[in-house]
N, C-alpha and C positions, 0 to 999 in steps of 0.2 A: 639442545640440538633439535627437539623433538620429540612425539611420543613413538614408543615402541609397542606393538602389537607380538608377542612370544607364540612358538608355536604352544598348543595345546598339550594337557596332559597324557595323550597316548601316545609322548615319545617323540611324534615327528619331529627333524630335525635333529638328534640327538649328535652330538660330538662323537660316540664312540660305535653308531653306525655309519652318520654319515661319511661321504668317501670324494666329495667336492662339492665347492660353493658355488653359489650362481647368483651372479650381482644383476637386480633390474633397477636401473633409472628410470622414473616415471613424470612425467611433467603431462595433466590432466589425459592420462591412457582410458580411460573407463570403459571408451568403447571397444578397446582391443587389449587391453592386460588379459583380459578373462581367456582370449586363444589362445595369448603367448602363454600363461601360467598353464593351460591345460596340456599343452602339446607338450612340455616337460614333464608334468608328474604323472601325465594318464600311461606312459610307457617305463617310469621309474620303479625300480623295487625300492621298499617300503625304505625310509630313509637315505635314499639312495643320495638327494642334493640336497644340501642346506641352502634355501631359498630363502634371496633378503630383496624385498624390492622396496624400494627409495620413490615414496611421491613425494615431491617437492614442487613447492608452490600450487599445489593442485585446488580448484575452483569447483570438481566433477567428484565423483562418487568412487575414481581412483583405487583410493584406500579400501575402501568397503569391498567392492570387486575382488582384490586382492586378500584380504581378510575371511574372505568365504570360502578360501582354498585349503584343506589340509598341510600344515605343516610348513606353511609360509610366514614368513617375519615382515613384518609391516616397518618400515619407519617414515616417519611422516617430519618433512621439513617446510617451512614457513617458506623460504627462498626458493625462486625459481630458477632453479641450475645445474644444468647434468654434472656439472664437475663436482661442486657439492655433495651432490646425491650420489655420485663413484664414491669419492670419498668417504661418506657415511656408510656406505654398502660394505664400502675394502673394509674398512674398518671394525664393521659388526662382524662380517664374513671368519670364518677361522678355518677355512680348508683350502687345501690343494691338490689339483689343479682348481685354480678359479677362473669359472665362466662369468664375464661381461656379456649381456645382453639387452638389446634395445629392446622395448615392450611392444614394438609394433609390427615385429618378425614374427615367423613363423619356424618353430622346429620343433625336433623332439628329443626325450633322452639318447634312442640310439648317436644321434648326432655328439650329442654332448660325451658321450659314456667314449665314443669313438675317435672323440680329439682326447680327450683322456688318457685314454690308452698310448696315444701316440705322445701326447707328452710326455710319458714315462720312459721314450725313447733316448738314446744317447745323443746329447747333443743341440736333441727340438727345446725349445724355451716360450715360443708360442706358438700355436697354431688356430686353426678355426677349422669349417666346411666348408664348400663351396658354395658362393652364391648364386642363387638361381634369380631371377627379375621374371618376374611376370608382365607384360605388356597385353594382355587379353582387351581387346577392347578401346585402348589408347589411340590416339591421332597415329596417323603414318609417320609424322615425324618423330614424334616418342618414342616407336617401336623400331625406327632406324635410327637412331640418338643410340638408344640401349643393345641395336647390332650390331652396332661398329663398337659402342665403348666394351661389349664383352670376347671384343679380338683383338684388342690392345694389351699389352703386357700386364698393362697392371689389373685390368681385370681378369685375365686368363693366366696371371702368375698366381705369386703369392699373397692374393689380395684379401687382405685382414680387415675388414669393414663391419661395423654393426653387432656382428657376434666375433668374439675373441677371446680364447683362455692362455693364460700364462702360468709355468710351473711357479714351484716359491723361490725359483734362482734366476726367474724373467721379473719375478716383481721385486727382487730385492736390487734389480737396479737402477731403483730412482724411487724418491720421498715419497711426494704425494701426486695426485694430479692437479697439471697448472692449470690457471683457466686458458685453455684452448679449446675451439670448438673440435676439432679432429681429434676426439681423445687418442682412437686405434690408431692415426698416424703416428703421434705422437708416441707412443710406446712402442709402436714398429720401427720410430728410428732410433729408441734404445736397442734393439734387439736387433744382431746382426744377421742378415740375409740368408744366413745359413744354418740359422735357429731355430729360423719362422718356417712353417709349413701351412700349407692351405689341400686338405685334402677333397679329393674328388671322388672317393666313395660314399660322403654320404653329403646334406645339402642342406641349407635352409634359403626361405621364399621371403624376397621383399618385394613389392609391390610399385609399380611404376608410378609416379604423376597421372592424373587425368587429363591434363593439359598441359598442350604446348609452353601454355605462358605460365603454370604451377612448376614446370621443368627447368625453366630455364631462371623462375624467382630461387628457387631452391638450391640448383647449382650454384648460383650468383653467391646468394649467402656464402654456400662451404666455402667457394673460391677467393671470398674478401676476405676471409679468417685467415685461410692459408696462407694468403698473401702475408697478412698483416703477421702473422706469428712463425712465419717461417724460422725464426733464427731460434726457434725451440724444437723445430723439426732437426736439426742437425744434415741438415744436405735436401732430407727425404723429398721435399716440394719441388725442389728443384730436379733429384733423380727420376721420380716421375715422371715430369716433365719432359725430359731427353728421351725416355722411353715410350711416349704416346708419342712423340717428332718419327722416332724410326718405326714404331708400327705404324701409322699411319703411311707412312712413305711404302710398307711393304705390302700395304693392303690395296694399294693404287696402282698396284701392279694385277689386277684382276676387275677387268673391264664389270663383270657383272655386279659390282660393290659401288662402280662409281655413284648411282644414285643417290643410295645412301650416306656415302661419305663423303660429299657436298653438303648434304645435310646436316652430317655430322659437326663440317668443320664450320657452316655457317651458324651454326648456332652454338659450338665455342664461341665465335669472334663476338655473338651477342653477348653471349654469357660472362667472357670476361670484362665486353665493356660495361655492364652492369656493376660487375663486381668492383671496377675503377671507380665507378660513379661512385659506389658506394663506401668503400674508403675515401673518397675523399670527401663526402656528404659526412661520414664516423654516419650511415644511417640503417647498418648491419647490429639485429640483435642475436643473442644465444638462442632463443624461441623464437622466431622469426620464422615459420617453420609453413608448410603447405596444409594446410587442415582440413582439404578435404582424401589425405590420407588416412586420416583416421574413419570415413565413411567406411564401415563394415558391410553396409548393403551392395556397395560399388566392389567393393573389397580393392582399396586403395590404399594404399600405402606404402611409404620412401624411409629406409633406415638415415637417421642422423651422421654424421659426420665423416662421410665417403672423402677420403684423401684426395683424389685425384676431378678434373674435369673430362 
């Protein structure tokens, strides 16, 4: 599979401190594992997550980064592939609730510690934070692209992207992860509607696109995936879909939005005809990904596999 990097001998990560796991897939992170890893353990008590992050295919100094952190588990895979690397992670992982997290987020323990809690609730099976998007600095089109998509249902519902934990009665229903690019859609259409929570007291930051045309390459991608593996989403692509029809339609009812939701919709009608072209080209990879996300000077950055357009 890989080699394993174990935490050190004073204990971090210990089985019978720790009190949940937190899975990071990494495909060449270097220049941003180092935030995401600090923003979890600089507010954790001592054992507080068993931290397993997953570089696969990695080219960059990834591992290393990573490695330099107390109490972190290194595993290192040859193949370039977030599914793989969930997989290897679930699989190292041995606690519950288990935190999925992209390494190109921003959060902290309070966050994690606080969907924790709530999965301990009767009935929750996954939940997450809220996500926040940063647009600082983007084209106007970017920054009304991500106004209007965070008054649509599914970003202002229950919307489980990028970061997500599940108790051990949300992962016990279903094997492994397929290869799909949405992983969190995908396990949100295991999980019924009234499982999932997406709470609004505490929040983590993703990072917009630089550019109009990194926006609309990136969406393109999610959206050919979608398309193409819909029939392992079980409805889910399609219920979202019915749900950005009627928000959209209630948001055009407030003359001062119109600008932006022109906007909006002219750059779905690109986006998905991108995504067309590109199933039918088969010219959509897993990494395929916007790379100047990863610019921490810019402080740019897009979580992988958002469900929805």
């Amino acid at each position: 599979m890989g080699t394993v990097n174990a935490p050190g001998p004073d204990g971090a990560g210990s089985q019978e401190e720790t009190v949940a796991s937190v899975v990071i897939p990494a495909h060449n992170e270097e220049a941003v594992i180092g935030r995401c890893l600090d923003g979890i353990i600089d507010g954790a008590g001592l054992d507080e997550f068993e931290i397993v992050v997953v570089a696969n295919g990695c080219s960059d100094a990834t591992a290393e980064v990573a490695r330099a952190r107390s109490g972190v588990t290194v595993i290192e895979l040859e193949q370039a592939s977030k599914i793989a690397a969930l997989n290897a992670g679930d699989q190292a992982a041995s606690r519950f609730p288990r935190h999925f997290v992209d390494a190109d987020l921003e959060l902290d323990a309070h966050a994690l510690r606080r969907v924790g809690e709530v999965l301990t609730a009767d009935g929750v099976l996954m939940a997450a934070p809220r996500t926040v998007t940063n647009v600082d600095g983007r084209p106007w089109l970017v920054r009304a692209f991500y106004d209007i998509f965070g008054r649509l249902p599914y970003a202002s519902g229950d919307h489980l992207a990028g970061v997500y934990s599940l108790s051990e009665e949300a992962r016990g229903l279903f094997d492994t992860f397929p290869e799909v690019l949405a992983d969190d859609l995908f396990v949100s259409s295991r999980v019924r509607a009234d499982q999932r929570r997406t709470l609004d007291d505490v929040s983590f930051v993703v990072h917009a696109p630089n550019s109009t045309r990194q926006l609309v390459a990136t969406r393109a991608r999610m959206h050919a995936f979608n398309a193409a593996q819909s029939d392992l989403m079980r409805g889910a692509v399609e219920e979202n879909r019915k749900g950005q029809i009627g928000g959209l339609i209630e948001l055009s009812r407030e003359p001062r939005l119109w600008p932006r939701l022109a906007a909006y919709v002219g750059l779905v009608v690109l986006i998905k005809a991108r995504a067309w072209w590109k199933i039918r080209q088969g010219t959509f990879a897993a990494w395929d990904r916007d790379e100047t996300s990863r610019d921490t000077e810019t402080e740019v950055a897009t979580a992988d596999g958002d469900g929805a357009v």
